[in-house]
C-alpha positions, 0 to 999 in steps of 0.5 A: 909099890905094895909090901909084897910087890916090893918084896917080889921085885928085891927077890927078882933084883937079887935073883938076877944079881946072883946069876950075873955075879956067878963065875958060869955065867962069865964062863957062857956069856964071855968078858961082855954080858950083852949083844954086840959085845964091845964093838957096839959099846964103842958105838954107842960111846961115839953117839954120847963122845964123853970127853976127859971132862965128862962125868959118865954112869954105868948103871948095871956095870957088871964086872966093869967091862964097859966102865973100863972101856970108856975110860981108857978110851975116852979118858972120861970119869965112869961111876959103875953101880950094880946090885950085885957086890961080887960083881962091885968087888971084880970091877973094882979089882979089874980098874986096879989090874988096868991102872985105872982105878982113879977114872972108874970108880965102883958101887953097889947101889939099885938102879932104881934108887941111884946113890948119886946126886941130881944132874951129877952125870954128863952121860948115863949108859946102861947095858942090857939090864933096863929089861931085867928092872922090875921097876922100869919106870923108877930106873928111867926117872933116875936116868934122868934125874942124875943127868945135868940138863942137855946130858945124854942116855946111851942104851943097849937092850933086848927088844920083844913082842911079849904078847909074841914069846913061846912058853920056853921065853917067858919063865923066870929063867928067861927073864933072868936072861934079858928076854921075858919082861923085855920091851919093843923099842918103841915102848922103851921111846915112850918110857923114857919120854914120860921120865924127860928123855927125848930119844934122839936116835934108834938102831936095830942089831938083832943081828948081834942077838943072833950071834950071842945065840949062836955064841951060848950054845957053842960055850954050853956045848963045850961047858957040858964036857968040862964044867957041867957041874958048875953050870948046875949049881949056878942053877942053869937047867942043861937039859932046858936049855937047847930048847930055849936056845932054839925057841930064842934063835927062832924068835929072832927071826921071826922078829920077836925079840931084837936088840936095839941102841937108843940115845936119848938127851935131857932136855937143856 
């Protein structure tokens, strides 16, 4: 990657961490910042069955909502990292209000420049961010190296037609937002195949973007009324957004954009 290009993807990494680490964005989007919410975080979990033994990375953990999941649920050891140090901070501090800062641990690292060493994970999970990655390939390849042989991927991530998107998908606001530079599901099959990872499983919940949309518009809706100004200055354009949220309603379904979970294994 050239110096400008790598200098326009770190603007884009920071750009997304901000807005995912700003207090009006929890406000919008709730304890889970992606389709399905927990429910298919614990579907995804059963597909990769971590046990008390398993080593598991979150990368793009956020707040920690599903590092936290796993470990008390499962018992397993979870290495969250995320780009954003604010979101490390209230991972960090969320393991210590649930008595599990021992089995979640916290760092602030790139996903694609993981700061861990390779074959160092049983699982690797990650969460509706591969689509956000400038450097998607980079990502999948360190997947892959921190896996240990026959380990497993658990994804969670918007699909898209991009050759399909309206204007209103396609700006640097619907990026941020997990659409404009989103991928159909069999693109993210051969990205991960072309880092080592046989994708063993797919399923469709486009149902789940539906309701999220559903879900944005009736917090935003009520934020108008009682934190309109800290919407703005996290930078959400209100007066855009109804119709984003009517082009992204429309696109799904139509059948543009989607939300999918694959699982994906090293081979052994």
């Amino acid at each position: 990657m050239t110096g400008e290009a790598g200098a326009a993807a770190d603007e884009l990494k920071a750009c997304c961490a901000a807005a995912y680490s700003s207090d009006a964005v929890a406000l919008l989007l709730g304890d889970s910042y992606h389709p399905g919410g927990t429910a298919l975080t614990r579907r995804l979990a059963g597909h990769l069955n971590p046990g008390p033994d398993s080593r598991v990375l979150d990368v793009a953990s956020g707040r920690g909502t599903t590092a936290l999941l796993l470990a008390g649920a499962h018992g397993c050891r979870v290495d969250g990292v995320d780009y954003a140090p604010a979101n490390t901070a209230h991972a960090r501090t969320a393991a210590e209000a649930a008595g599990l800062a021992g089995r979640a641990v916290f760092t602030t690292g790139d996903a694609e420049r993981l700061p861990y060493p390779d074959g160092a994970f049983d699982a690797v999970v990650c969460e509706c961010a591969l689509c956000t990655f400038p450097g998607k390939e980079r990502a999948a390849a360190e997947f892959a190296r921190v896996l240990r042989p026959g380990g497993r991927l658990g994804l969670t991530d918007v699909t898209a037609a991009p050759d399909r998107l309206p204007p209103a998908l396609t700006g640097l606001a619907a990026r941020i937002a997990c659409i404009a530079d989103a991928r159909p599901a069999a693109a993210y099959t051969r990205l991960l195949a072309a880092a080592g990872l046989r994708t063993v499983r797919t399923e469709r919940h486009d149902a789940a973007m539906s309701r999220m949309v559903d879900q944005i518009e009736a917090r935003l809706n009520l934020l108008r009324l009682t934190a309109a100004d800290r919407l703005t200055a996290a930078g959400i354009d209100l007066g855009a957004a109804p119709a984003a949220l009517a082009a992204a309603r429309a696109a799904v379904a139509d059948g543009t954009l989607g939300y999918a979970l694959l699982i994906a294994e090293k081979s052994p």
